[in-house]
LUMTOR-862473 format. One record per atom (N, C-alpha, C): residue number from 1; residue in one letter; atom name; x, y, z. Coordinates in steps of 0.1 Angstrom, whole numbers, m for minus. Layout:
BEGIN
tigu->NUM, vomi->A, kelo->CA, east->X, north->Y, up->Z;
...
END
This chain:
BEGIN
tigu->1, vomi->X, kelo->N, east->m115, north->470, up->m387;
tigu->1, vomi->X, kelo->CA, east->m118, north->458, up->m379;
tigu->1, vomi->X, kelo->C, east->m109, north->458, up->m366;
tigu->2, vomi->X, kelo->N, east->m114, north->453, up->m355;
tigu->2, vomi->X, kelo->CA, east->m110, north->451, up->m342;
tigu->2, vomi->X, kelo->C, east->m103, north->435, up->m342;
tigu->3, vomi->X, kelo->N, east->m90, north->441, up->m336;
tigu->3, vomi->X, kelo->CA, east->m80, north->423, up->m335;
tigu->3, vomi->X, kelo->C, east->m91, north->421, up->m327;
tigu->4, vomi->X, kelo->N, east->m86, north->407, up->m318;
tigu->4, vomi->X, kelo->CA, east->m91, north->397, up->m311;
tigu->4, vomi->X, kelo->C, east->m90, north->403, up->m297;
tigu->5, vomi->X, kelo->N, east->m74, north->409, up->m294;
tigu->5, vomi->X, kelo->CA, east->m72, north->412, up->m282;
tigu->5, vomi->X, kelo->C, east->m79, north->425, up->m280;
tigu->6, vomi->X, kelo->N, east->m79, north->433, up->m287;
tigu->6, vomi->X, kelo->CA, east->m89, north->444, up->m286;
tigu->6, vomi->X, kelo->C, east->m108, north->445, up->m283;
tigu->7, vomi->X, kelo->N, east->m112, north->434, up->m289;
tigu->7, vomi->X, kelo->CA, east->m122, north->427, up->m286;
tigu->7, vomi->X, kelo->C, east->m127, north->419, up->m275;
tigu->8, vomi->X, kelo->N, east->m115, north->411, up->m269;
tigu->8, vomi->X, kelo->CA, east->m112, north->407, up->m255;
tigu->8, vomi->X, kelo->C, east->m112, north->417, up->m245;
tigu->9, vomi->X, kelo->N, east->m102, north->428, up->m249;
tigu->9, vomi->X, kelo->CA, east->m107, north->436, up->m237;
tigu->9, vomi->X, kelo->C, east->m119, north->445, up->m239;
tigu->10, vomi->X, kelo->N, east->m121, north->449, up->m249;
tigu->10, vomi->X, kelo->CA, east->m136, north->457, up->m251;
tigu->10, vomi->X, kelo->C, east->m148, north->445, up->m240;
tigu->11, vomi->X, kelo->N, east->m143, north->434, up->m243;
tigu->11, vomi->X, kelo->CA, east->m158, north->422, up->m236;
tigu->11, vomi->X, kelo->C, east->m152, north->425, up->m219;
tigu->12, vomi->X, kelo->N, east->m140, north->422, up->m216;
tigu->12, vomi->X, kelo->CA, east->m140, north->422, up->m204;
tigu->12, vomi->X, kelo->C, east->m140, north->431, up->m190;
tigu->13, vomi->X, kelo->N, east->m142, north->446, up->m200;
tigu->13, vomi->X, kelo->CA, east->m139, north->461, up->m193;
tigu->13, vomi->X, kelo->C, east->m152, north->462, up->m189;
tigu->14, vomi->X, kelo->N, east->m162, north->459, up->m190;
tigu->14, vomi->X, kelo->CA, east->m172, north->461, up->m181;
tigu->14, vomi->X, kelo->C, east->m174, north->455, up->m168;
tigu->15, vomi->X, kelo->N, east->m179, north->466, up->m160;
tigu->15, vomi->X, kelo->CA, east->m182, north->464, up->m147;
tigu->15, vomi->X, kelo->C, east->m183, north->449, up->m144;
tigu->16, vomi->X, kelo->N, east->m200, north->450, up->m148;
tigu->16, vomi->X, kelo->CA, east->m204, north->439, up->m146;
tigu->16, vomi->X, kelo->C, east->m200, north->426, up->m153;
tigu->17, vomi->X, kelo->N, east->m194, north->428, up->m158;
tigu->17, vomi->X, kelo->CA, east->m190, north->414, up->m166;
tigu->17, vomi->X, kelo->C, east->m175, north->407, up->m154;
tigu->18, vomi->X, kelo->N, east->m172, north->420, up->m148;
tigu->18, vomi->X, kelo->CA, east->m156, north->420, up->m141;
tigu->18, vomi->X, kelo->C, east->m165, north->414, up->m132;
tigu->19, vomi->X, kelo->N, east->m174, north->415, up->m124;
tigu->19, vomi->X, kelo->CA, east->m175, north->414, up->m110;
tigu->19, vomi->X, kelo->C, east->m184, north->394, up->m114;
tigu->20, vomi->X, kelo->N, east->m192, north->396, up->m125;
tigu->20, vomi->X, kelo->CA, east->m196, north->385, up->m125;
tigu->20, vomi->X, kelo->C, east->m181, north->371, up->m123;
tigu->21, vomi->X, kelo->N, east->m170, north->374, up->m133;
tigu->21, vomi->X, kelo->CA, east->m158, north->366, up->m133;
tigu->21, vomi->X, kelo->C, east->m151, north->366, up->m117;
tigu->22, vomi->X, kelo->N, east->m152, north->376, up->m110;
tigu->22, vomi->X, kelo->CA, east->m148, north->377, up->m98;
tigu->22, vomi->X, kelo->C, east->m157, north->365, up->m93;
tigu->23, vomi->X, kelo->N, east->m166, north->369, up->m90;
tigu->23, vomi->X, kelo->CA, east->m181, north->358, up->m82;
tigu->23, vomi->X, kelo->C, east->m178, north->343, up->m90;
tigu->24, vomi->X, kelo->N, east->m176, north->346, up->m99;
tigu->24, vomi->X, kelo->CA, east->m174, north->329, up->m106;
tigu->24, vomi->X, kelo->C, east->m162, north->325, up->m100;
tigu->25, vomi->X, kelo->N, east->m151, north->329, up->m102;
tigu->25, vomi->X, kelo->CA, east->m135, north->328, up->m97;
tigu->25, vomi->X, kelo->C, east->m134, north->317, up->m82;
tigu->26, vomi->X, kelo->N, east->m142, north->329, up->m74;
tigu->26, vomi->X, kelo->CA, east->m144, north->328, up->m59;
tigu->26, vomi->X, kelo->C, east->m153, north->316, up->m57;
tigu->27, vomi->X, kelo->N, east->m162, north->312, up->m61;
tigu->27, vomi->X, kelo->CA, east->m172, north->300, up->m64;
tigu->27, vomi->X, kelo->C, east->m162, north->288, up->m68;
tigu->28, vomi->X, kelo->N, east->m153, north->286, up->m83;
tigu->28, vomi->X, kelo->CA, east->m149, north->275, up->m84;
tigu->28, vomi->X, kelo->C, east->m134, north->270, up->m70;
tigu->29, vomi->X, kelo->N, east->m129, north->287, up->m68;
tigu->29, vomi->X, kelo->CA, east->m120, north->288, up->m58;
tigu->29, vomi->X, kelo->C, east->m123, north->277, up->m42;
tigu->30, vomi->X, kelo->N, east->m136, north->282, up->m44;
tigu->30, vomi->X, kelo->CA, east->m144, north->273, up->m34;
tigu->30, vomi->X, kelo->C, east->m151, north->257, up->m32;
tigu->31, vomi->X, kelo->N, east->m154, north->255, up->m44;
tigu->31, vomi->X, kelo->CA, east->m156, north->241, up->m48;
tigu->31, vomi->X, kelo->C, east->m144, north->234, up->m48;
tigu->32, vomi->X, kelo->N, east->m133, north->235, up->m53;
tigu->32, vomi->X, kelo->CA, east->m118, north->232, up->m54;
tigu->32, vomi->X, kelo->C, east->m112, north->235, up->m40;
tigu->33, vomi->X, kelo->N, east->m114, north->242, up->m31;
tigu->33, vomi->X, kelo->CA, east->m110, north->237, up->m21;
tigu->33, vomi->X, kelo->C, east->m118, north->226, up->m9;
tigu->34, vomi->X, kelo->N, east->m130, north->229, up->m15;
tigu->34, vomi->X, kelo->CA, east->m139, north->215, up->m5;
tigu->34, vomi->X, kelo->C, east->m137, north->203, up->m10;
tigu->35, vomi->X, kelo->N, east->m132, north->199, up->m22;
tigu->35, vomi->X, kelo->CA, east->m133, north->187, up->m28;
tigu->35, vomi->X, kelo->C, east->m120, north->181, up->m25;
tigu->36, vomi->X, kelo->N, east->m105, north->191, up->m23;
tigu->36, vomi->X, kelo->CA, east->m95, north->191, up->m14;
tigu->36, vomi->X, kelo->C, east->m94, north->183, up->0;
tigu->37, vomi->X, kelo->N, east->m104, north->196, up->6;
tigu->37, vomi->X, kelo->CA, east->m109, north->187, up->19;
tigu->37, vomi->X, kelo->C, east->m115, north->170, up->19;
tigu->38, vomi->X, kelo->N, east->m125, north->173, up->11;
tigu->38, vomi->X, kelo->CA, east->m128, north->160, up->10;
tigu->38, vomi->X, kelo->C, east->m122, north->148, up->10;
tigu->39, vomi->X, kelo->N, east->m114, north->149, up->m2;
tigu->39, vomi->X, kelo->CA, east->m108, north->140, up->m10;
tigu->39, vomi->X, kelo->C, east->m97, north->137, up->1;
tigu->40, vomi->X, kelo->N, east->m88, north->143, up->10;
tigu->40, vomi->X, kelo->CA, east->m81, north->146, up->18;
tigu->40, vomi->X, kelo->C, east->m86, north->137, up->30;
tigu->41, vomi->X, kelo->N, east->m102, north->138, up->36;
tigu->41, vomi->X, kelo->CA, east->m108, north->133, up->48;
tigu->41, vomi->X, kelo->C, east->m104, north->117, up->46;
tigu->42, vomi->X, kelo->N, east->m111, north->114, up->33;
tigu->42, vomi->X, kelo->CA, east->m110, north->98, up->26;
tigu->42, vomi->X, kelo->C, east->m99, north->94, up->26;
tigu->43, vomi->X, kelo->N, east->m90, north->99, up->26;
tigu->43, vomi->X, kelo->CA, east->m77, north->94, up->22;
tigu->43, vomi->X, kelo->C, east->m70, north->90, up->37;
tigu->44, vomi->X, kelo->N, east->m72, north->95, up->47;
tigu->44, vomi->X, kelo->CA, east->m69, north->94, up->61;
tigu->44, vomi->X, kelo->C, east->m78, north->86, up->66;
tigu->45, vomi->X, kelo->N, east->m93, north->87, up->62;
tigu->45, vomi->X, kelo->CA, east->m100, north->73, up->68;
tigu->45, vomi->X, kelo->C, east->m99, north->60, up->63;
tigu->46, vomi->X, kelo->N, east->m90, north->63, up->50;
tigu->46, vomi->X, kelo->CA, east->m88, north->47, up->47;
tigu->46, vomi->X, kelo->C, east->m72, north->46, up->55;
tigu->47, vomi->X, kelo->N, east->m63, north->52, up->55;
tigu->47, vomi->X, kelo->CA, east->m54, north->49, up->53;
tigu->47, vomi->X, kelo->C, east->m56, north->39, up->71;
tigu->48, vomi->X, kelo->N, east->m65, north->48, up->76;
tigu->48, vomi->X, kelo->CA, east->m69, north->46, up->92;
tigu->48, vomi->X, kelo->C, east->m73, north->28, up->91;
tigu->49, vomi->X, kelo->N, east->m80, north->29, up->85;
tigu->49, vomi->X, kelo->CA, east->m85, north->13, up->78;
tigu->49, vomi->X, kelo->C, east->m74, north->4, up->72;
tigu->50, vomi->X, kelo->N, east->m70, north->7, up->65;
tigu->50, vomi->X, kelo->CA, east->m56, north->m1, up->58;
tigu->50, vomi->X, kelo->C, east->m47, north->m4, up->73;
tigu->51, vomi->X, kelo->N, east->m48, north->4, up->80;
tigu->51, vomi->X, kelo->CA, east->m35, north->4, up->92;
tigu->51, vomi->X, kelo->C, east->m41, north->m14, up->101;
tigu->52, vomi->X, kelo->N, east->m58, north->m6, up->104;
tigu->52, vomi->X, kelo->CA, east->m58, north->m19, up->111;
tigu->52, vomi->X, kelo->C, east->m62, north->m34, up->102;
tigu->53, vomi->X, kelo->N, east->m64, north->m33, up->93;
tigu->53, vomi->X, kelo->CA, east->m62, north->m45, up->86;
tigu->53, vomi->X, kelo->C, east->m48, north->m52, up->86;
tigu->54, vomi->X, kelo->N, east->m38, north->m41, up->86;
tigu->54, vomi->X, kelo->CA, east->m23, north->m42, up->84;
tigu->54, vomi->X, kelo->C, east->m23, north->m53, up->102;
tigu->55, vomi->X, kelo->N, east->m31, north->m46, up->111;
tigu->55, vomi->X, kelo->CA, east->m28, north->m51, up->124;
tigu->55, vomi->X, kelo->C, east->m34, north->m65, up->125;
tigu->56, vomi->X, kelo->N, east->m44, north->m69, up->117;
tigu->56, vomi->X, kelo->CA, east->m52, north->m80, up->122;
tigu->56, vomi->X, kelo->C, east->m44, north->m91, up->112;
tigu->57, vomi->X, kelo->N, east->m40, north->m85, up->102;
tigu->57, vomi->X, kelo->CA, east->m32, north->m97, up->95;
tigu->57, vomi->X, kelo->C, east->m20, north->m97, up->99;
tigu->58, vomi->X, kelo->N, east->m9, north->m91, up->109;
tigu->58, vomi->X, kelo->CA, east->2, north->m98, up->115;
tigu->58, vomi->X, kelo->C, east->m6, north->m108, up->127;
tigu->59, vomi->X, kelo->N, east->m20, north->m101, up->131;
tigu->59, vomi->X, kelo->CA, east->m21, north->m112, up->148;
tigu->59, vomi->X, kelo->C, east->m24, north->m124, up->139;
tigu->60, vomi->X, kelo->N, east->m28, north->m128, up->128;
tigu->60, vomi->X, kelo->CA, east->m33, north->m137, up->125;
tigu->60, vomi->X, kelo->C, east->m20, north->m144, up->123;
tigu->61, vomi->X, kelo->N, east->m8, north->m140, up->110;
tigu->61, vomi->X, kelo->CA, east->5, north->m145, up->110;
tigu->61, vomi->X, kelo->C, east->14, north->m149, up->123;
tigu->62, vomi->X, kelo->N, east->6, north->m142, up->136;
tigu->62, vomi->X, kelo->CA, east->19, north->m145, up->144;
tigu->62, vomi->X, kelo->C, east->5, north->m160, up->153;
tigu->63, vomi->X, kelo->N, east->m5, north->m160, up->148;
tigu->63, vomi->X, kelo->CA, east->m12, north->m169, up->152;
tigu->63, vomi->X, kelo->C, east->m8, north->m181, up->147;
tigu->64, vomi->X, kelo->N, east->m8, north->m182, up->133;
tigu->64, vomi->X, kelo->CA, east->m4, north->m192, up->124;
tigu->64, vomi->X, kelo->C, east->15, north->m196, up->129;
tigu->65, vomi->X, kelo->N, east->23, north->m189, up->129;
tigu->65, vomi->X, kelo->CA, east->36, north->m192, up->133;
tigu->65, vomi->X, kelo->C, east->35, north->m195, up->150;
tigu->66, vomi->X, kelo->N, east->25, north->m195, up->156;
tigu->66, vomi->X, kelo->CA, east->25, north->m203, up->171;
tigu->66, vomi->X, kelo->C, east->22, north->m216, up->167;
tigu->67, vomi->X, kelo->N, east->8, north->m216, up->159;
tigu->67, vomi->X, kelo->CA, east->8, north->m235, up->158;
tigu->67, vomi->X, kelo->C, east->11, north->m242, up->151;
tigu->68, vomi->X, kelo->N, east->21, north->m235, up->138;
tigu->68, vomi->X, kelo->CA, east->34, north->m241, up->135;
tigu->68, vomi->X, kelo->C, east->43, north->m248, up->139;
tigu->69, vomi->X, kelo->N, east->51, north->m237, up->148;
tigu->69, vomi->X, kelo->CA, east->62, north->m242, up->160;
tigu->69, vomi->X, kelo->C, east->54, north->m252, up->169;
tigu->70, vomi->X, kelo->N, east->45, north->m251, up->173;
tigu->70, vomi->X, kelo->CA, east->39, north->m259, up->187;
tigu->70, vomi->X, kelo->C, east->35, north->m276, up->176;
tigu->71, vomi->X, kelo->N, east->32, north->m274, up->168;
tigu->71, vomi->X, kelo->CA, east->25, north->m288, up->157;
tigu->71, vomi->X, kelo->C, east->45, north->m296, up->152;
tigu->72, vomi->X, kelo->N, east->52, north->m282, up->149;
tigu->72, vomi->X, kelo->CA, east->70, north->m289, up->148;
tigu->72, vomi->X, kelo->C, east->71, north->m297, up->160;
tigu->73, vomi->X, kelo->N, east->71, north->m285, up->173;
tigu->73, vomi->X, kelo->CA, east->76, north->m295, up->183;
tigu->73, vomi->X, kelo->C, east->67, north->m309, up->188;
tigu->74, vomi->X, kelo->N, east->56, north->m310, up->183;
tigu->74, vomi->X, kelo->CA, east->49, north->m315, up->189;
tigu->74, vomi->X, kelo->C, east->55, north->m333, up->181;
tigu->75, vomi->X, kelo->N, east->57, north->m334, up->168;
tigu->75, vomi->X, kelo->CA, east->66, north->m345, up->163;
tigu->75, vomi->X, kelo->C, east->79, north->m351, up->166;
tigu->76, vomi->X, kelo->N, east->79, north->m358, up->172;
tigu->76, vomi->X, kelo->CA, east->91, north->m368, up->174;
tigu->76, vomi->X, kelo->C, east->96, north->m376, up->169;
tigu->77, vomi->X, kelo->N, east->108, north->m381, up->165;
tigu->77, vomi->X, kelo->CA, east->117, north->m389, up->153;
tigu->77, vomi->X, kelo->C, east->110, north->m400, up->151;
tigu->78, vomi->X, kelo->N, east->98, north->m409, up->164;
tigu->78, vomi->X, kelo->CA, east->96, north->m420, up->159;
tigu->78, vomi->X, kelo->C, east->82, north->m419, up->150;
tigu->79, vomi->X, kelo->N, east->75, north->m406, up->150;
tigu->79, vomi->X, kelo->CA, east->64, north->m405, up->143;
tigu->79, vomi->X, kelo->C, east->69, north->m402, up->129;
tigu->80, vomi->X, kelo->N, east->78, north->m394, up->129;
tigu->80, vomi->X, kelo->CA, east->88, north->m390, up->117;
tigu->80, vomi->X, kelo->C, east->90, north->m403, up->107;
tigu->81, vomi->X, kelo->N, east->95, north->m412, up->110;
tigu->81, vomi->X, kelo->CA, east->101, north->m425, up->108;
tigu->81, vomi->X, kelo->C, east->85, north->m434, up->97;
tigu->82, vomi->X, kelo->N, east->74, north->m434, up->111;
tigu->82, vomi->X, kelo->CA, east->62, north->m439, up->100;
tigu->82, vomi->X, kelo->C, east->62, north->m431, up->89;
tigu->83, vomi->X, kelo->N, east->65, north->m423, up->84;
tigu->83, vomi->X, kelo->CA, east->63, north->m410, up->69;
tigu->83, vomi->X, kelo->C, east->74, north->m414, up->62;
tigu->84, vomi->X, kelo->N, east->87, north->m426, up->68;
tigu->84, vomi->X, kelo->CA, east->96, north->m426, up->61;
tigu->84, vomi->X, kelo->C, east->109, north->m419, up->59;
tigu->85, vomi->X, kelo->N, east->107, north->m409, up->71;
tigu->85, vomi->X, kelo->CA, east->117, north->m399, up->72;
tigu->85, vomi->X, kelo->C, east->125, north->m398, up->86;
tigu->86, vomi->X, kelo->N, east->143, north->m397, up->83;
tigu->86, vomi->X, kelo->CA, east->149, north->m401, up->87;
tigu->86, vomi->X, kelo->C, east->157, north->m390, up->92;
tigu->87, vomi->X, kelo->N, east->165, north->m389, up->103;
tigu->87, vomi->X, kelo->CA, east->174, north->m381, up->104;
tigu->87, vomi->X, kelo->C, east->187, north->m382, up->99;
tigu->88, vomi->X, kelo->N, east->193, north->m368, up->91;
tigu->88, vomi->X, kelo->CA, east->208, north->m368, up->86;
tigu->88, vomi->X, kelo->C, east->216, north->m371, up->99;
tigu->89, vomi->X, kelo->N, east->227, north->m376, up->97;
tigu->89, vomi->X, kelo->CA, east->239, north->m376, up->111;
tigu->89, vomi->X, kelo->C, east->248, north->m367, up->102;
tigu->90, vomi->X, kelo->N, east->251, north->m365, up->85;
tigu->90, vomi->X, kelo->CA, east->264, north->m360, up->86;
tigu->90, vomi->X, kelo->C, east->259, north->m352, up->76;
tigu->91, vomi->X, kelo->N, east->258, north->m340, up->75;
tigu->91, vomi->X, kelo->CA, east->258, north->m331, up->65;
tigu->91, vomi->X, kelo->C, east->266, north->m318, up->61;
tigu->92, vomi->X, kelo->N, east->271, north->m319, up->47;
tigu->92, vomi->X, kelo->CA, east->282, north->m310, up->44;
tigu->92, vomi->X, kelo->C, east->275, north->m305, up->32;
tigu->93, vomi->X, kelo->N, east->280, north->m289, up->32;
tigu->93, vomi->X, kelo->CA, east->278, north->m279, up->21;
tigu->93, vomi->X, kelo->C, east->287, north->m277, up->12;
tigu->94, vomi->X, kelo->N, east->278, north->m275, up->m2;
tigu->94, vomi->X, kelo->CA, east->290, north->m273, up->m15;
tigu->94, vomi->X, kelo->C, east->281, north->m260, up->m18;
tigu->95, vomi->X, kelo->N, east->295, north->m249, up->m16;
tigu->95, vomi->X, kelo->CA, east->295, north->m235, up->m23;
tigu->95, vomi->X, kelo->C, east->297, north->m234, up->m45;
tigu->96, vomi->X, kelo->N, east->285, north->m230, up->m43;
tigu->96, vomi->X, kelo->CA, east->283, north->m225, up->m62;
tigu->96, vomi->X, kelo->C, east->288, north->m213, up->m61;
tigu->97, vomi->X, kelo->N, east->283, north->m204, up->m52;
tigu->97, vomi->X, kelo->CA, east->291, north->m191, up->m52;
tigu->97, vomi->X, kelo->C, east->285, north->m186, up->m38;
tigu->98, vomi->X, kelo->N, east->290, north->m173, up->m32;
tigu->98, vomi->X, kelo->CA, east->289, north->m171, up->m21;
tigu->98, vomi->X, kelo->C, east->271, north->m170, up->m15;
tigu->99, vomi->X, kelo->N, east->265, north->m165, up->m24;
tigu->99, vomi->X, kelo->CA, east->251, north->m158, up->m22;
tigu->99, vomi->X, kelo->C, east->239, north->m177, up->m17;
tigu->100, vomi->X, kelo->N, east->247, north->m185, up->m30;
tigu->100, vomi->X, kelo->CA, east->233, north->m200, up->m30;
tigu->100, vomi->X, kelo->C, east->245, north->m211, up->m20;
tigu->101, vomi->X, kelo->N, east->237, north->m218, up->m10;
tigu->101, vomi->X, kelo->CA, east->246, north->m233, up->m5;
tigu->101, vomi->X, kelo->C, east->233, north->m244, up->m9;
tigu->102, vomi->X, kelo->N, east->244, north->m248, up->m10;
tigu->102, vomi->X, kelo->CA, east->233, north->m262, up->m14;
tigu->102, vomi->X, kelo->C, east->240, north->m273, up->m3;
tigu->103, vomi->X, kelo->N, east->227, north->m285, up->5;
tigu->103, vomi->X, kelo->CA, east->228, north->m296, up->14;
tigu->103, vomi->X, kelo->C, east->234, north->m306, up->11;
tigu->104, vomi->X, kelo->N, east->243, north->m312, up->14;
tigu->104, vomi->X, kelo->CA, east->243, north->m327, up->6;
tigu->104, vomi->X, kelo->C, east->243, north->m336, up->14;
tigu->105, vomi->X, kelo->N, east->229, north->m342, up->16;
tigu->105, vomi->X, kelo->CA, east->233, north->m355, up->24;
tigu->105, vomi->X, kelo->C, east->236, north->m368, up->21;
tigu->106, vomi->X, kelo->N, east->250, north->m371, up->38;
tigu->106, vomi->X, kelo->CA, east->249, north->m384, up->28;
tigu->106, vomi->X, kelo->C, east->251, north->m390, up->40;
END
């Protein structure tokens, strides 16, 4: 009886069986590098996409922090006052540890 490896190579010593494995080799060689490419293209057309979404949501942030500030300044202490709210005159900080301060008004 013939081992396994002997049988392996008795199957693979033929010509044509070599050149078919060759032609297959070169085929999946080829499929695996297109799908590379591919996969590769997509990955750059989104990132291209991700970038400008990245852009449209700072202009929107830096839109929202314009009529923030402009809606702050636009309130003055006596409109403040109808809501009930008052200005501190004296405020001092108590250290818990270096990192948190806490306000104390009084």
């Amino acid at each position: 009886m013939k081992t396994l490896q002997q049988k392996l190579i008795t199957f693979l010593c033929s010509p044509r069986k070599m050149n078919a494995l060759l032609f297959a080799g070169i085929i999946i060689g080829v499929f695996a590098y297109g799908i590379g490419i591919i996969s590769t293209t997509v990955h750059i057309a989104d990132a291209k996409t991700d970038s400008q979404s990245v852009a449209e949501l700072r202009s929107d942030i830096a839109e929202l922090e314009n009529d923030y500030f402009q809606k702050m300044n636009a309130i003055n202490q006596s409109e403040a006052q109808l809501f009930g709210l008052h200005q501190v005159q004296k405020v001092e900080y108590a250290y818990l540890n270096k990192e948190t301060q806490l306000a104390l008004n009084q």
